[in-house]
N, C-alpha and C positions, 0 to 999 in steps of 0.2 A: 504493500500500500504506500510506503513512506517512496520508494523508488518509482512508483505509477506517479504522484504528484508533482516529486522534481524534476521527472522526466517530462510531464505536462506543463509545468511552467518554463523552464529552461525554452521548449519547445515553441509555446506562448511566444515570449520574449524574441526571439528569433521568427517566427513570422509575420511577427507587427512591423519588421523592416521590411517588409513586401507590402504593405500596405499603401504609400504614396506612389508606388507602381500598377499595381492589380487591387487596389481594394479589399476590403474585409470579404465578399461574397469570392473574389479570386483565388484568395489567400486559404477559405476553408474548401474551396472546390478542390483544389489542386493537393490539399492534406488530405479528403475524402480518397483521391484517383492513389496517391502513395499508400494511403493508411492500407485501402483494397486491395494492391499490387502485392504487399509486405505479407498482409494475414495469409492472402488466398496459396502465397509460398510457405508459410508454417502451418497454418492448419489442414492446408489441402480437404478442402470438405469435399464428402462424396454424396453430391446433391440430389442423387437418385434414391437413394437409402432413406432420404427423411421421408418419415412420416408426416398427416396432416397436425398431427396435436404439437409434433417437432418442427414446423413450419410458423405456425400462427405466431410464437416468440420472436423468432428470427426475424418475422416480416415484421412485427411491429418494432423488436428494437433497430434495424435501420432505419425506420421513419424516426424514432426517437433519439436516434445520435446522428443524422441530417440537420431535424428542426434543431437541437439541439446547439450545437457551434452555431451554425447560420444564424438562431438568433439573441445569442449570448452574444456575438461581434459587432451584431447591428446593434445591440445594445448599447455595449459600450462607446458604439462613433455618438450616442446621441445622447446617453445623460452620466457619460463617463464609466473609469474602469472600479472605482470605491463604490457607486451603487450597484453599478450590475452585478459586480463579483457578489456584495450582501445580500441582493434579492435572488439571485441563484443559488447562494450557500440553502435558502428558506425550501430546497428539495431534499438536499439528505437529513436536515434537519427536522423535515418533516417523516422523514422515513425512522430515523433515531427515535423517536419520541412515541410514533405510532406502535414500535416492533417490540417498546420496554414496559415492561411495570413495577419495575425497579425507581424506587425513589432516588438511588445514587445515580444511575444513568438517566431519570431526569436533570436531576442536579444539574450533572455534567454537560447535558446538554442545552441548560438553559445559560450554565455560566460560559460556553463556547460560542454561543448564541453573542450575547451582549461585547465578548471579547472579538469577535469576527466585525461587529459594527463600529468599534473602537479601533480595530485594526488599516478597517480600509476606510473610514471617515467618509463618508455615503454624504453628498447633499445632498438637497432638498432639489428638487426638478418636477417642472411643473409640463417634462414634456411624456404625457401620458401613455404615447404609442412607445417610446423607450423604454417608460416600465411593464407597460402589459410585455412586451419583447421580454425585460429580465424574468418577471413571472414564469413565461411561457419558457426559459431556459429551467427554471428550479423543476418546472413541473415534470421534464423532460430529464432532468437528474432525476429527481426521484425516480420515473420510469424505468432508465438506466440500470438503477443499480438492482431492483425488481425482477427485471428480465434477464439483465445478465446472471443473477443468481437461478432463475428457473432454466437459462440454456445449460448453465453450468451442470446443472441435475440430469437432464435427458439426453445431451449431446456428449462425448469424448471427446478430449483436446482441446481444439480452438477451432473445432471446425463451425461450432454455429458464429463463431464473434467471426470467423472468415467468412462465413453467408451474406450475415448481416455488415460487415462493412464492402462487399461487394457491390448488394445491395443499393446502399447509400451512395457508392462511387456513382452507380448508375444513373441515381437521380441526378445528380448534378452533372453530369456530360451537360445538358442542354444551358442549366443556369453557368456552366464554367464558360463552354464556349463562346454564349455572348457574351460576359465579362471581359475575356481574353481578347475577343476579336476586336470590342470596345476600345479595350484599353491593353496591346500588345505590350507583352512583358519582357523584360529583360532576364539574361542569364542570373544574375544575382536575384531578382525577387525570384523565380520558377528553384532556384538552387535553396532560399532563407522561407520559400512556402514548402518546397517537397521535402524542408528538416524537419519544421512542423510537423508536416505528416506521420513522420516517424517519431517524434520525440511526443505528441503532443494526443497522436492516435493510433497511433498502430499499439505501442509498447502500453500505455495504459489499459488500453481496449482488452488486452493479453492478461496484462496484469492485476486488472478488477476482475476479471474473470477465473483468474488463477485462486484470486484472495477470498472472491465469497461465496467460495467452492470450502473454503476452510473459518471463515469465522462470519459470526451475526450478525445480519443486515443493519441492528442498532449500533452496532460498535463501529462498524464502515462507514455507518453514515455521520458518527460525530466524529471518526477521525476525517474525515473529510474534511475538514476545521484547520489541517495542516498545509492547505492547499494556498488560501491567503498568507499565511506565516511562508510561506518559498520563496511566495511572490513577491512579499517585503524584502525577504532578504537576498533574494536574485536582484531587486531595484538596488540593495543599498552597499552587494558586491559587485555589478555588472554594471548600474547606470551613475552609481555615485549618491544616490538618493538617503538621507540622512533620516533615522528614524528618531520620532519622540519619545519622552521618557514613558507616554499611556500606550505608545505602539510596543515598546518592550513589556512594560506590563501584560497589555493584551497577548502577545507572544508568552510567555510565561502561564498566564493563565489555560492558553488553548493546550501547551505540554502537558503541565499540572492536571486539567480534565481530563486527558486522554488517557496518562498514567492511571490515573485514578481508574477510571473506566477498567482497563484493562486488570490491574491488579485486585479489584474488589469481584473480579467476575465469579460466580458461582459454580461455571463451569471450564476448564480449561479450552480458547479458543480456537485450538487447533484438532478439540474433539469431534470426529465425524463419527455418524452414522448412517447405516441403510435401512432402506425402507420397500417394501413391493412396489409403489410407485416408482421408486427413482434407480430401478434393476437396470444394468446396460442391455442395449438390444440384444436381439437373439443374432449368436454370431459375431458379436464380438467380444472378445474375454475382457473381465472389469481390470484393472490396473490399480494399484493405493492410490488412492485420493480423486480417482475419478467417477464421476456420476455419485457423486456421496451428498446428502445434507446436512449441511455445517451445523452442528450441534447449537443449540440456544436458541436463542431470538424467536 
């Protein structure tokens, strides 16, 4: 999880310099086309094989990791990167909250709540299509991380996150190529968009996948909390950007949660179990840790 996020912001950080070339809608096109290139060679899914019940996941989470970057980016060219990032954080947050009845993982999540708002210092914007936009990104995390945990159940490997980011590449052929055509790119943004893809989608996409195959959707979704804390500190090793002494606090605080979370757990999160729902197909032998439901949550 801690490597899916620095890998997604590092990734971030490197395709917003393609942005005064290709734009935001360029920039996540052309990470969709890598991200899909990258999986479809590690997971190698064999798309004949799925089933219809192992279909209906797959199709929806590539409509949900499409809308999802597309309009997390637009969001932030329009009421900036501190609100959008808060009002996106309000999807795993809302998954954290829904998945526990643990008073300490409320806790934790409400005091990573308040430390994520402090963190990225969110104004006030009064431009209302920006936030329905950041909305529509959390609702789209939450989905995410939903689906990704029921592919993880039905499918082995990485083949359904290679479906589904197939998928996604495909939709945006039409949205890339008029971007592109629009606005022709240069080798350095098509070179600082296709890192993106790899740093930002392919390797998280792998890597959420890999993670809530072994621990609970609640825990996922307040470490998710870490995602702003990279971000800070990618700004304030890579751009120079000087943090406050409430942005250290806030950082401190989202570690502290997380610890806590993790250490007060009840059950150890790297406990799986099987279930007659989540048996590998007929024909292919199970492997440790695949097709399993992550203990808890």
């Amino acid at each position: 999880m801690l490597g899916s996020a620095a890998s997604n912001q590092t990734g971030a950080a490197v395709g917003a310099l393609a942005f005064p070339v290709i734009g935001p809608a360029g920039v996540v096109a052309v990470r969709q086309w890598v991200a899909a290139a990258v999986l479809l060679a590690v997971g190698r899914p064999r798309l004949r094989t799925f089933t219809a019940a192992q279909w209906r996941p797959v199709l929806a989470l590539a409509a949900v990791f499409a809308t999802m970057n597309l309009s997390l980016y637009t969001a932030v060219g329009r009421v900036g990167l501190g609100l959008a990032v808060t009002l996106e954080f309000l999807g795993p947050l809302s998954v954290a909250l829904a998945s526990s009845r643990r008073r300490t993982d409320l806790a934790c999540a409400a005091a990573v709540a308040a430390a994520v708002v402090a963190l990225t210092r969110p104004r006030p914007a009064s431009d209302f299509l920006g936030i329905g936009l950041g909305l529509l990104a959390a609702c789209c995390w939450a989905g995410y991380i939903l689906l990704n945990r029921s592919i993880g159940r039905t499918l082995p490997g990485a083949e359904g996150s290679a479906a589904a980011a197939a998928l996604s590449g495909l939709v945006f052929v039409p949205i890339g190529a008029f971007v592109l055509v629009l606005h022709p790119p240069t080798a350095g943004a098509l070179a600082c968009a296709g890192a993106a893809g790899v740093l930002s989608s392919a390797v998280p996409f792998l890597a959420d996948l890999l993670a809530l195959r072994r621990v609970p959707a609640r825990f996922f979704g307040v470490f998710m909390s870490v995602n702003p804390v990279l971000a800070a500190v990618a700004g304030l090793v890579v751009l120079g950007q000087a943090l406050r002494w409430t942005q250290w606090l806030a950082i401190l605080v989202i570690v502290s949660a997380n610890s806590a979370s993790v250490l007060t757990a009840r059950t150890p999160l790297t406990a799986v179990r099987r279930s007659p729902r989540t048996a590998p197909r007929a024909g292919r032998a199970a492997t440790p840790g695949r097709c399993a439901t992550p203990g808890g949550g």
